[in-house]
C-alpha positions as CSV (number, residue, x, y, z in Angstrom):
1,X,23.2,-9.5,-26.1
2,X,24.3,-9.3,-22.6
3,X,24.8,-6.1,-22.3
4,X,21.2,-5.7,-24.0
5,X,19.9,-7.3,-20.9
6,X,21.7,-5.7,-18.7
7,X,20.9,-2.4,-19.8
8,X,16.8,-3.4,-19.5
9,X,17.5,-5.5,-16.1
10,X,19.3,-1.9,-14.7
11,X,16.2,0.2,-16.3
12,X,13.5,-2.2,-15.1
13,X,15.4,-1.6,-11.6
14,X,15.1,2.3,-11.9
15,X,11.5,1.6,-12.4
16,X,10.6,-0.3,-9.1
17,X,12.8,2.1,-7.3
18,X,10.4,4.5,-8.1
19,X,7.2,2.6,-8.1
20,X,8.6,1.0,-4.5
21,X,9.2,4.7,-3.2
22,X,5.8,5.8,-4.6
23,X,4.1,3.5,-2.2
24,X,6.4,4.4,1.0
25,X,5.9,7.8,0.6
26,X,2.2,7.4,0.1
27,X,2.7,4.9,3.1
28,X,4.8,7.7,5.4
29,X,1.7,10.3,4.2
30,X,-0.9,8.4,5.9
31,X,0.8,7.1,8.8
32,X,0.9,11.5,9.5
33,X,-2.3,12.1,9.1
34,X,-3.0,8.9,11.3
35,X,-1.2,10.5,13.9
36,X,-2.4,13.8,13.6
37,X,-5.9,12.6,13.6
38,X,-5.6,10.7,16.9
39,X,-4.0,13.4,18.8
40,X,-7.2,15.6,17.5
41,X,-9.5,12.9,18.8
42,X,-7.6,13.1,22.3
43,X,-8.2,17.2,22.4
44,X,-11.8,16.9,21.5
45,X,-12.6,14.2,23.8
46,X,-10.2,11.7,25.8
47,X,-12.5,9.6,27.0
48,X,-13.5,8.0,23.5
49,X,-10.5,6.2,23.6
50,X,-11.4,3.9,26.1
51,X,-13.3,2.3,23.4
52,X,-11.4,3.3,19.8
53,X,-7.8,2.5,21.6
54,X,-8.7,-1.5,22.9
55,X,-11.0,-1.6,19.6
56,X,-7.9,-1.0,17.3
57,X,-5.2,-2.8,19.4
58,X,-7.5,-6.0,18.8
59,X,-7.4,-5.5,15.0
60,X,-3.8,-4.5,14.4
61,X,-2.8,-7.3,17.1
62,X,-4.3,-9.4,14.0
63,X,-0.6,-9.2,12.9
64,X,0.0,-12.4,14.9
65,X,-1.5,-14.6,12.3
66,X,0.8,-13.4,9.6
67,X,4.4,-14.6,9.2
68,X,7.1,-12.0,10.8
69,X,4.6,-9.2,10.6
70,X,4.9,-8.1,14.1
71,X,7.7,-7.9,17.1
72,X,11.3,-7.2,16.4
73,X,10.9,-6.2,12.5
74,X,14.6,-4.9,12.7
75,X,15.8,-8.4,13.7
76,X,13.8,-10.1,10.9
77,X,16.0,-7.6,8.4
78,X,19.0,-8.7,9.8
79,X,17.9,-12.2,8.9
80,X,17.8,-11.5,5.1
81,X,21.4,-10.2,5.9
82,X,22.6,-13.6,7.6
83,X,20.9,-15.7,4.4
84,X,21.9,-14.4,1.5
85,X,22.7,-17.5,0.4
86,X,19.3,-18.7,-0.1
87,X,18.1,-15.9,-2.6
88,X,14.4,-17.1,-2.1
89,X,14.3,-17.1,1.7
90,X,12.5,-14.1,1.5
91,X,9.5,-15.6,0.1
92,X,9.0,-18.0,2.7
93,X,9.8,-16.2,5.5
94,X,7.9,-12.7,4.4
95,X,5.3,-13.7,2.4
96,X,4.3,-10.5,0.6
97,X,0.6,-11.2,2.4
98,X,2.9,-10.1,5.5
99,X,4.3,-7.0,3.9
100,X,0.4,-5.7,4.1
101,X,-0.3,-6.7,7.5
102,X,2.9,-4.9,8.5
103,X,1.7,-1.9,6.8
104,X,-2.0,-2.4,8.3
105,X,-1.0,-3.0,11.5
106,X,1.1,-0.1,11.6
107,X,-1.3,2.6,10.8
108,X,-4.0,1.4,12.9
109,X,-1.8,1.0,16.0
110,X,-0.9,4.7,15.5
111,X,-4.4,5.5,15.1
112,X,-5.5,4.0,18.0
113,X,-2.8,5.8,20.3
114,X,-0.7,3.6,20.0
115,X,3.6,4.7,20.4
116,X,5.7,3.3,17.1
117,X,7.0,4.3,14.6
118,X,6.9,4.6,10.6
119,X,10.6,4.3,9.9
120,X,11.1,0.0,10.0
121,X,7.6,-0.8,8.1
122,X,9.3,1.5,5.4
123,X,12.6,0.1,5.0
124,X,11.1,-3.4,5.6
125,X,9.0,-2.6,2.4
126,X,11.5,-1.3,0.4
127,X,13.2,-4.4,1.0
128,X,10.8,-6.8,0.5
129,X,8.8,-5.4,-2.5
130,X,12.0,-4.8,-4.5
131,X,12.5,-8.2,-4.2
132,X,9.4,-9.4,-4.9
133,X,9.6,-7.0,-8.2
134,X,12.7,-8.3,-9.1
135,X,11.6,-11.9,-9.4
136,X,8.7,-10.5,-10.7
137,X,10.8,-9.3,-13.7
138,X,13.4,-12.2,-13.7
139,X,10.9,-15.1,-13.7
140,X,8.7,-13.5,-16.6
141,X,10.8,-11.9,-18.6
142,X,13.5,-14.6,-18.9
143,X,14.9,-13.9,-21.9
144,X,16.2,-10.0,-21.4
145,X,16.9,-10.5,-18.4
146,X,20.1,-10.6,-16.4
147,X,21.1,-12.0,-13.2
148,X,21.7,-9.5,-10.5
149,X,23.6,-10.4,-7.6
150,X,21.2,-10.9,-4.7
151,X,23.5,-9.6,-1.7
152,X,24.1,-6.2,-3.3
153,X,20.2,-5.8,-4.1
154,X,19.3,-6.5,-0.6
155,X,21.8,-3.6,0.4
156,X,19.9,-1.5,-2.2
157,X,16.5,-1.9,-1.0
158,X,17.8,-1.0,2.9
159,X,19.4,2.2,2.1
160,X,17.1,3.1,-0.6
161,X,14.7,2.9,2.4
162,X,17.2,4.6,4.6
163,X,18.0,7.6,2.4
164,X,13.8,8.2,1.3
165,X,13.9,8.6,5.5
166,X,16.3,11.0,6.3
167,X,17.3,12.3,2.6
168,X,21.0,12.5,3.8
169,X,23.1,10.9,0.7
170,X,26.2,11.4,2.5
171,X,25.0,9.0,5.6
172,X,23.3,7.1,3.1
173,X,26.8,6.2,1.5
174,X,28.5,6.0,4.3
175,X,25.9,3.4,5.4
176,X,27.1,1.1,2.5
177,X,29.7,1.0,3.4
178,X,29.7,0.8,7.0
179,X,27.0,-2.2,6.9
180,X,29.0,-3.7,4.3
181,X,32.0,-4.0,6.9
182,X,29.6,-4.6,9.7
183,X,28.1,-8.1,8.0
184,X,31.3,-9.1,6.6
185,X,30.4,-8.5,3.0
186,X,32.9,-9.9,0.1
187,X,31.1,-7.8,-2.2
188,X,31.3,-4.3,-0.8
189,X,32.4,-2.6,-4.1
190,X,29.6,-3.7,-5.5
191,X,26.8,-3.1,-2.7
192,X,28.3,0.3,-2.9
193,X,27.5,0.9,-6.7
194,X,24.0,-0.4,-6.2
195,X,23.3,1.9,-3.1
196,X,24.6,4.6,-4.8
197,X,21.6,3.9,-7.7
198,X,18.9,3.5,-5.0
199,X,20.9,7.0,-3.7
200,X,20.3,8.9,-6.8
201,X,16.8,7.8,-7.1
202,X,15.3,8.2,-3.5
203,X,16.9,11.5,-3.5
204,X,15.3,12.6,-6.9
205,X,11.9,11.5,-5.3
206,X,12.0,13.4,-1.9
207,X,13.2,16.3,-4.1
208,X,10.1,15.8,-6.5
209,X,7.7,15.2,-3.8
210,X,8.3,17.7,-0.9
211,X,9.8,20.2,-3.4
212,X,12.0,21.4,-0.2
213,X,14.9,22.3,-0.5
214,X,16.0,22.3,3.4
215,X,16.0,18.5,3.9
216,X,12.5,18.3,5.4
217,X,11.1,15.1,4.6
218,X,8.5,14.3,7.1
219,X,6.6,17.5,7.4
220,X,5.0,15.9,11.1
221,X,7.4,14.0,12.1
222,X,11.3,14.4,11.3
223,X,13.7,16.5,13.1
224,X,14.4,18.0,10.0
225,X,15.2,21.7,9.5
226,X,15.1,22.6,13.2
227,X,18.0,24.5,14.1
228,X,17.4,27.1,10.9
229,X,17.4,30.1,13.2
230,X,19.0,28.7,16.3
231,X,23.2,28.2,16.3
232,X,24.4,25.2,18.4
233,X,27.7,24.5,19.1
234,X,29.7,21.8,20.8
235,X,32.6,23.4,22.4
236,X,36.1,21.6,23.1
237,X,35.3,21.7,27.2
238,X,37.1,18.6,28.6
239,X,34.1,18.4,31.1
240,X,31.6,18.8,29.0
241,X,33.0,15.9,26.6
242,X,33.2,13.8,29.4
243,X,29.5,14.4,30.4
244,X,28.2,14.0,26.6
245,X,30.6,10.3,26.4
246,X,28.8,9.6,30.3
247,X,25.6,10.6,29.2
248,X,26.0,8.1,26.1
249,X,27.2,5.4,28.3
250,X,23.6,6.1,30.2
251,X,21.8,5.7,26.9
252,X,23.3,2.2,25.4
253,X,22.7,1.1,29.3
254,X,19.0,1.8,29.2
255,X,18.5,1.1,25.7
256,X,20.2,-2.5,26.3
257,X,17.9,-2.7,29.0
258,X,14.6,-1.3,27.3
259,X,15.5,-3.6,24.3
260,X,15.9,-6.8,26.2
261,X,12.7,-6.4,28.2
262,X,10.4,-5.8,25.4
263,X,11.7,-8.3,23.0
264,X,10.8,-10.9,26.3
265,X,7.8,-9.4,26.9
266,X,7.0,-9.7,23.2
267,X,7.8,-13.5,22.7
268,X,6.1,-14.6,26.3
269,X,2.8,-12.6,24.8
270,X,3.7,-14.2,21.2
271,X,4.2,-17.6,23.5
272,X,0.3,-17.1,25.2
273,X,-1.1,-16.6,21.9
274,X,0.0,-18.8,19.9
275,X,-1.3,-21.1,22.5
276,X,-5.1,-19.8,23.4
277,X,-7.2,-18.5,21.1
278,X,-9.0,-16.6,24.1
279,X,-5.9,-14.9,24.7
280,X,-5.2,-13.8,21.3
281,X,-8.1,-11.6,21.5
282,X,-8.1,-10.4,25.3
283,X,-4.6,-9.7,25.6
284,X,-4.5,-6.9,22.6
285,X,-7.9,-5.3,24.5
286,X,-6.2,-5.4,28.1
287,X,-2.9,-3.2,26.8
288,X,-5.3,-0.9,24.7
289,X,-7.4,0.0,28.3
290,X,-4.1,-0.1,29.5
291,X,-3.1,2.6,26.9
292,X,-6.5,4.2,26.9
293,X,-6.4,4.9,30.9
294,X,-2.8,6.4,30.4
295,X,-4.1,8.4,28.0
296,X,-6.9,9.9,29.4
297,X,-4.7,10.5,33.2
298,X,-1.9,12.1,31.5
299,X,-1.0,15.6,31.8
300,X,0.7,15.5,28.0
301,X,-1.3,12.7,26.6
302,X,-0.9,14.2,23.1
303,X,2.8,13.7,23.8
304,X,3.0,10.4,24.8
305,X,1.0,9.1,21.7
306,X,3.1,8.5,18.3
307,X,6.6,8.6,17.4
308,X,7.6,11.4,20.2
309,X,9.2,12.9,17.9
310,X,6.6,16.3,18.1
311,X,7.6,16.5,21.9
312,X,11.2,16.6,20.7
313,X,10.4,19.6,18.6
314,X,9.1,21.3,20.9
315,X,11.9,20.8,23.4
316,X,14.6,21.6,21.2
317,X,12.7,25.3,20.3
318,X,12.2,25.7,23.6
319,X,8.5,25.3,23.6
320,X,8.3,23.1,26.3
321,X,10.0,20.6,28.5
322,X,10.2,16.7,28.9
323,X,9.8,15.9,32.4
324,X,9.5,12.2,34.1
325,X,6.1,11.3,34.3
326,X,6.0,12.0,30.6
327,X,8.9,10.3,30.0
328,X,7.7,7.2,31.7
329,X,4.1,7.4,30.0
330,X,5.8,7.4,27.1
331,X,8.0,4.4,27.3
332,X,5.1,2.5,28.8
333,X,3.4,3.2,26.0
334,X,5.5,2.0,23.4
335,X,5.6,-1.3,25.4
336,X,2.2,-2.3,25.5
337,X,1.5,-1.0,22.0
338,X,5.1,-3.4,20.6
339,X,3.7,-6.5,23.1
340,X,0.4,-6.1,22.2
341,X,1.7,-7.0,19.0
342,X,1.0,-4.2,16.7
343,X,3.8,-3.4,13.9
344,X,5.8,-0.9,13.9
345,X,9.4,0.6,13.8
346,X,12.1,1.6,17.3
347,X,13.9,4.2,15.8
348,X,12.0,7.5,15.8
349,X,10.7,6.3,19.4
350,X,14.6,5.6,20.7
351,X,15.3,9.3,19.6
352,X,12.6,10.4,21.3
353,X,13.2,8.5,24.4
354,X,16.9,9.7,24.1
355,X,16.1,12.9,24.2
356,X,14.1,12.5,27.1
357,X,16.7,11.3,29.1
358,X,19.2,13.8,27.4
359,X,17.0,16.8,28.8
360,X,16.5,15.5,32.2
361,X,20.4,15.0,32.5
362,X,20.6,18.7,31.6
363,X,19.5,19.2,35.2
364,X,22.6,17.1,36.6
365,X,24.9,18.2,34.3
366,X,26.8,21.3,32.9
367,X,26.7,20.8,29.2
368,X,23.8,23.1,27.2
369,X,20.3,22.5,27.3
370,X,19.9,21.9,23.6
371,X,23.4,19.8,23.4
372,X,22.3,17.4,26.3
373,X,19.1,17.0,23.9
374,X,21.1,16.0,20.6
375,X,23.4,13.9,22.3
376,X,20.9,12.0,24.1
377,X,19.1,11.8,20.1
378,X,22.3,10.5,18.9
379,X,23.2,8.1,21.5
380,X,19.8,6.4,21.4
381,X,19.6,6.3,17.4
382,X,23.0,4.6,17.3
383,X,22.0,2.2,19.4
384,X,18.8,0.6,17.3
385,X,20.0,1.5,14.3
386,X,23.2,-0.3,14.4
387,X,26.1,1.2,12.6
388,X,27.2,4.7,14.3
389,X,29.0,6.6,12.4
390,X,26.3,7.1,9.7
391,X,23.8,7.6,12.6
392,X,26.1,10.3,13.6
393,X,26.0,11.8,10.3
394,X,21.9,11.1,10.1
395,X,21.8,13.0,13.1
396,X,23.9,15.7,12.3
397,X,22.2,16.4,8.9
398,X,18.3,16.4,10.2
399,X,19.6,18.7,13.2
400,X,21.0,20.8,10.7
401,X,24.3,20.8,12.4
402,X,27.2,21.8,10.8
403,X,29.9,19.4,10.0
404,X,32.2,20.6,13.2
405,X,29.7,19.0,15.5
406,X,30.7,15.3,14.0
407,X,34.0,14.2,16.1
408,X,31.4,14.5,19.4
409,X,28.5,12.7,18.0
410,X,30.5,10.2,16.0
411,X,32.0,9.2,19.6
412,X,28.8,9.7,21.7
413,X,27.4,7.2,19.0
414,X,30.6,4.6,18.8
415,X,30.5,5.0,22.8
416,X,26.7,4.1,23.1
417,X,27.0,1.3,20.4
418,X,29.4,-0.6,22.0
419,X,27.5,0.0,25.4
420,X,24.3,-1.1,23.9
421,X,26.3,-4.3,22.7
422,X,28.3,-5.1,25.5
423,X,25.2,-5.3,28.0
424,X,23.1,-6.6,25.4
425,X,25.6,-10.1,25.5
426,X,26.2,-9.7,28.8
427,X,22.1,-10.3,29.8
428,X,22.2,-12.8,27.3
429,X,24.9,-14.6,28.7
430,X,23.1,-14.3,31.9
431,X,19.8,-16.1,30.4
432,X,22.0,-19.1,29.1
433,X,23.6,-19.4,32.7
């Protein structure tokens, strides 16, 4: 009989994979055409932005009134990490009316021209809505059902959501295990044999769905498929690995810094809100002038809008260049849309900010254009996302690098990890003093 219900528990599983990645892909579709709309509104005519930007700041900024649906989303994953003891946390502390404000939030910030990205909304959901469909399926069908182990299915849902992202099932496994190490888990064989399920089954839907064969998951927005004519190559230059491991050291520094200061920002906003009802609405319509006036002064304004991730396209073909002023636009951007508190995710907008600041190190450096780029992608990534040697290997497979370019990113990423962490502490020992 049990192994009855285990069989139906592990099919009704395979089910909500797919139903759950149904809705993220349909969730990843619009938040495209969101951006590609708004960056067609901004050619046509700038100036209506002034009134659609602040407009739609004020309505995603709605966010506030739901539980965790706004602000650090990464940091409210980690939570479910640190309480897997308490296998119903997750229904008081992400209420699924939260999961749709997320989502709602998200789209209309990027339609408004607002900077954040897709990637955290979709993991989040992955997450959460497996969840929710597994006590779904535990608490009404009782009798064939079995009990799964709560840690290992919360491992499932993140790099389910991870691998329908960047379709890499070699990082993806590697993630399981790294994560697994990372938070201390006594039950890593097992996490392992449900990631490799959720694996199997993102994989088969990316395949189904985009029917590409290259690895090209987001057709507007991944890095994906880039270097398919172009051959990059990290050489063995003593100098040149010392400039990539500097240039990393550059990236966790600003990242640490970047990081710290929005999150602040975020909770003395959250603070004022949560305290005046005036300020609730004004707030959201001051950043999205604020936003609006950038937009409309800017000499790249469809570049500083979005993920970033088009402007590091069209530096790594050679299309175009980063320079400061964008740079800086850009950044400012994705501060007053994350403060304004709209929802959205860091990680596409920390590669795109790394590979600002790897192109404008290019001019101070000796290492190649294109590797000063990747680098500056890789030491970002690592950095928000947390375990770097599968952001290496992300990195590496939607660059289309081959696997001789590893050793470097693996230590640009370990190098601007522990960078990231180490000044991440260290300001935080400095608040406490």
């Amino acid at each position: 009989m049990n192994s009855i219900k285990n069989i139906i528990t592990v099919l009704f599983l395979i089910i909500a994979l797919y139903f759950v990645g149904f809705i993220c892909i349909l969730y990843r579709h619009a938040f495209s055409n969101a951006s590609l709309e708004v960056k067609m509104n901004i050619l046509k005519n700038s100036k209506t932005m002034y009134l659609l930007t602040p407009l739609l700041f004020w309505v995603a900024s709605r966010s506030f009134l739901f539980k965790h649906a706004n602000g650090p989303l990464n940091s409210n994953i980690h939570n479910l990490f640190k309480n897997i003891d308490y296998p119903n946390y997750f229904k008081t502390d992400f209420p699924f009316t939260s999961i749709l404000a997320v989502i709602a939030s998200s789209l209309i910030a990027i339609y408004a021209g607002g900077a954040l990205g897709p990637e955290t909304p979709l993991v989040y959901m992955s997450m959460v809505l497996l969840l929710y469909a597994y006590s779904f399926f535990k608490n009404t069908f009782k009798s064939v059902s079995s009990e799964l182990n709560f840690e290992s299915l919360l491992y499932l849902g993140y790099v389910f959501g991870i691998t329908l992202l960047f379709r890499s099932p070699l990082a993806s496994f590697i993630l399981s295990i790294e994560k697994s190490l990372h938070e201390g888990s006594s039950n890593i064989l097992s996490n392992i044999i449900y990631c490799c399920l959720g694996i199997l089954v993102a994989y088969s839907i990316t395949n189904h769905i985009t029917n590409d064969k290259t690895g090209d998951l987001f057709k507007y927005i991944s890095l994906s498929n880039l270097f398919k004519n172009i051959s990059v190559k990290f050489d063995n230059n003593i100098i040149h690995i010392v400039q990539y491991l500097f240039l990393a050291v550059i990236c966790g520094i600003v990242a640490s810094v970047l990081m710290k200061t929005m999150t602040l920002l975020f909770y003395g906003v959250q603070y004022l809100v949560n305290k005046s009802k005036l300020l609730l609405h004004f707030i959201p319509i001051l950043f999205g002038l604020c936003v609006a006036a950038m937009i409309n002064y800017s000499n790249n304004p469809t570049r500083i809008v979005g993920t970033g991730i088009n402007m590091v396209n069209c530096e790594l073909n050679e299309s175009c260049t980063y320079n400061v002023n964008t740079l800086f636009q850009f950044i400012y951007n994705v501060i007053f849309t994350f403060i304004s508190g709209c929802s959205g995710g860091h990680k596409f907008i920390f590669m795109s900010i790394g590979s600002g600041i790897g192109s404008l190190y290019d001019n101070i450096s000796s290492v190649p254009h294109i590797n000063s780029i990747i680098v500056g992608i890789t030491a970002f990534f690592s950095t928000i996302f947390g375990n770097p040697i599968s952001s290496a290997l992300i990195i590496m497979k939607t660059t289309n690098l081959s696997y001789d370019s590893l050793p470097i990113l693996a230590a640009v990423s370990l190098v601007s990890y522990y960078t990231f962490n180490y000044f991440i502490n260290y300001e935080n020992r400095n608040i406490e003093n």
